[in-house]
N, CA and C atoms as a LAMMPS dump frame, in Angstrom:
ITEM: TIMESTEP
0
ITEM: NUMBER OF ATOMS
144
ITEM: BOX BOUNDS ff ff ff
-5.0000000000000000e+02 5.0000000000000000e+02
-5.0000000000000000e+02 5.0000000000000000e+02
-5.0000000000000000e+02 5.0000000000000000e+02
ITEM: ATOMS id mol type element x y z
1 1 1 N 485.136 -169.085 471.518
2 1 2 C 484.858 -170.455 471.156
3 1 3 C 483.342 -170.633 471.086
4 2 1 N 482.883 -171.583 470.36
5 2 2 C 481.95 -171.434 469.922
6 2 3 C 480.491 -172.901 470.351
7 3 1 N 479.079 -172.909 471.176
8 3 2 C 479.044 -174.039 471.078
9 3 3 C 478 -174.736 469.678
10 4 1 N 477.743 -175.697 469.627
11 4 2 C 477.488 -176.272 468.493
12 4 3 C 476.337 -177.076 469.277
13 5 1 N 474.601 -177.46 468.754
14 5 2 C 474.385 -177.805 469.898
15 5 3 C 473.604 -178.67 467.98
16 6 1 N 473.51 -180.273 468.633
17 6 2 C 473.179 -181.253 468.234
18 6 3 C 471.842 -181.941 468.06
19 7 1 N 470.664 -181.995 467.308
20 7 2 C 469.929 -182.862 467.341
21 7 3 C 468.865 -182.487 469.1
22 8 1 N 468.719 -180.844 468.76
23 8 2 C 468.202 -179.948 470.197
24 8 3 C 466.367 -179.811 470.152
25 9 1 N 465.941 -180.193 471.203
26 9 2 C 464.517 -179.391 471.603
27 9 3 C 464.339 -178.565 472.384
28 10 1 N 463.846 -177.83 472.733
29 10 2 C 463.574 -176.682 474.032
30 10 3 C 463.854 -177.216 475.491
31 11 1 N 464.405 -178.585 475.159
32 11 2 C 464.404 -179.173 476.672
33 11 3 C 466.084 -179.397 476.857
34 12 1 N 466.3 -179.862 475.535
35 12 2 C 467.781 -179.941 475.64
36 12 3 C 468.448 -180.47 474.429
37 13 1 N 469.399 -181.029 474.099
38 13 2 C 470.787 -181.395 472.806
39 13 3 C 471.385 -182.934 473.422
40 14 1 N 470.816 -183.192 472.222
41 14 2 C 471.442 -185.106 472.414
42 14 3 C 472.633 -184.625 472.292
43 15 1 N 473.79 -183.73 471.91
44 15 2 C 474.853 -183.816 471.006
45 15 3 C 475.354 -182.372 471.651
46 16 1 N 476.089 -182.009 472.751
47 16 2 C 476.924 -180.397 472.158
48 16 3 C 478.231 -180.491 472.399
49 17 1 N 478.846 -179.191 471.154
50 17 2 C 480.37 -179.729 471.023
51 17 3 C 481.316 -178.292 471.334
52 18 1 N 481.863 -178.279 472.173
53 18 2 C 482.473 -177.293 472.684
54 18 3 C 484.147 -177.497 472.603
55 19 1 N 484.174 -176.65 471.633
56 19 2 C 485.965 -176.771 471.494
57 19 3 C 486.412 -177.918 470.745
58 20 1 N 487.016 -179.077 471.9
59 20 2 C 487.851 -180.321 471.257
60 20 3 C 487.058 -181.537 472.417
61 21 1 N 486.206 -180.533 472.99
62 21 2 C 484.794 -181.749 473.729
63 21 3 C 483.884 -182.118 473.183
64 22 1 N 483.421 -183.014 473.25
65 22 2 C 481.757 -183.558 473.242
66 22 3 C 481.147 -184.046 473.694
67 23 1 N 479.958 -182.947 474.447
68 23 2 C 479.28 -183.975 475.257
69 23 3 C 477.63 -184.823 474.848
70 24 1 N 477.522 -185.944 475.599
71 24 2 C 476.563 -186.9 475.102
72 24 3 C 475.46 -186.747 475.666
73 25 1 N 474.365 -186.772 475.41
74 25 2 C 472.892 -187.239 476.401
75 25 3 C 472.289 -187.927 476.101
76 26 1 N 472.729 -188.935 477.192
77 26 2 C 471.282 -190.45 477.161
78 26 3 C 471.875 -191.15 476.58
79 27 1 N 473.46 -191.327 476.102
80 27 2 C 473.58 -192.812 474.971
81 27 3 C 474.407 -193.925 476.506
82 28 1 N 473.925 -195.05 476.263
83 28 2 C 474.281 -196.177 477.286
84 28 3 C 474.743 -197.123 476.359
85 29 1 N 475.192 -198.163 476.926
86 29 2 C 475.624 -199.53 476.669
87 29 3 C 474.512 -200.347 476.665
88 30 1 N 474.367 -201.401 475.259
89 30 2 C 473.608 -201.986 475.419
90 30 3 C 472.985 -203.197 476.181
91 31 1 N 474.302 -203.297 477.427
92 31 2 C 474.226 -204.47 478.107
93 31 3 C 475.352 -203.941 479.056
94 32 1 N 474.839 -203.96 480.301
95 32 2 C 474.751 -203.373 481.662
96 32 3 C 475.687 -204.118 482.352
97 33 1 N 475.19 -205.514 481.944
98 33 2 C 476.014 -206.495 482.926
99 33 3 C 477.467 -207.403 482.587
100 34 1 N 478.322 -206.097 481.192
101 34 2 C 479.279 -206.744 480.578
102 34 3 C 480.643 -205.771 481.573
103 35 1 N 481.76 -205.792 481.277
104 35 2 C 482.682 -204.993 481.608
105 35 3 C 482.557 -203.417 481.625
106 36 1 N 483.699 -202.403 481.884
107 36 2 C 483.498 -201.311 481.564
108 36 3 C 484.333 -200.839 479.838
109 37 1 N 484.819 -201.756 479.459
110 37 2 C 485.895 -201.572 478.371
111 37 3 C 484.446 -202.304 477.787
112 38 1 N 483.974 -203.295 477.779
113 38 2 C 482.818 -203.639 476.281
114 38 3 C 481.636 -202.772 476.486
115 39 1 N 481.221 -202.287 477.775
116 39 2 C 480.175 -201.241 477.512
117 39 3 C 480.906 -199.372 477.029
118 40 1 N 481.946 -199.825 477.093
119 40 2 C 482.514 -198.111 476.291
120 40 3 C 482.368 -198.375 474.49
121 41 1 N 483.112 -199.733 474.307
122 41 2 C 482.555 -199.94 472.729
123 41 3 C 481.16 -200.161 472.21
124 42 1 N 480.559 -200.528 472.854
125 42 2 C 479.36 -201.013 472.695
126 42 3 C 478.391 -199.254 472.359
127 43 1 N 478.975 -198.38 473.64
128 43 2 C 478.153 -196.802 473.425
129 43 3 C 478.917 -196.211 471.957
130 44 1 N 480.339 -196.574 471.971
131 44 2 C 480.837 -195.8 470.558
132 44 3 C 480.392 -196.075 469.5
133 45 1 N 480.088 -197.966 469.205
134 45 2 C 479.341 -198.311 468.407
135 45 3 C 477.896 -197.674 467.623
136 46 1 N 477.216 -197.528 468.689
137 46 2 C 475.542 -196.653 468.557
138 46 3 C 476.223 -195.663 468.218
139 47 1 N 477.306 -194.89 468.327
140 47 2 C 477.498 -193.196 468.221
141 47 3 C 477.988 -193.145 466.793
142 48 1 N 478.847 -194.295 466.092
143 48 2 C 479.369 -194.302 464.785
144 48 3 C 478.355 -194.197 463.785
């Protein structure tokens, strides 16, 4: 299997995709002080 590494500098990969995973670095919700269900749309949003 193979990894796939995303949008990378020598420090690290906003983006790597391993298999049927993907993992993220650094994307948040744009508002901290809402639920956990509107800050999960809110990060998918930025990711679309």
């Amino acid at each position: 299997m193979t990894i796939k590494r995303i949008d990378s500098t020598p420090r690290m990969s906003r983006i790597v995709e391993h298999g049927n995973t993907i993992y993220l670095c650094g994307q948040t919700a744009k508002d901290a002080t809402v639920d956990n269900k509107e800050q999960t749309l809110s990060t998918f949003e930025k990711l679309a």
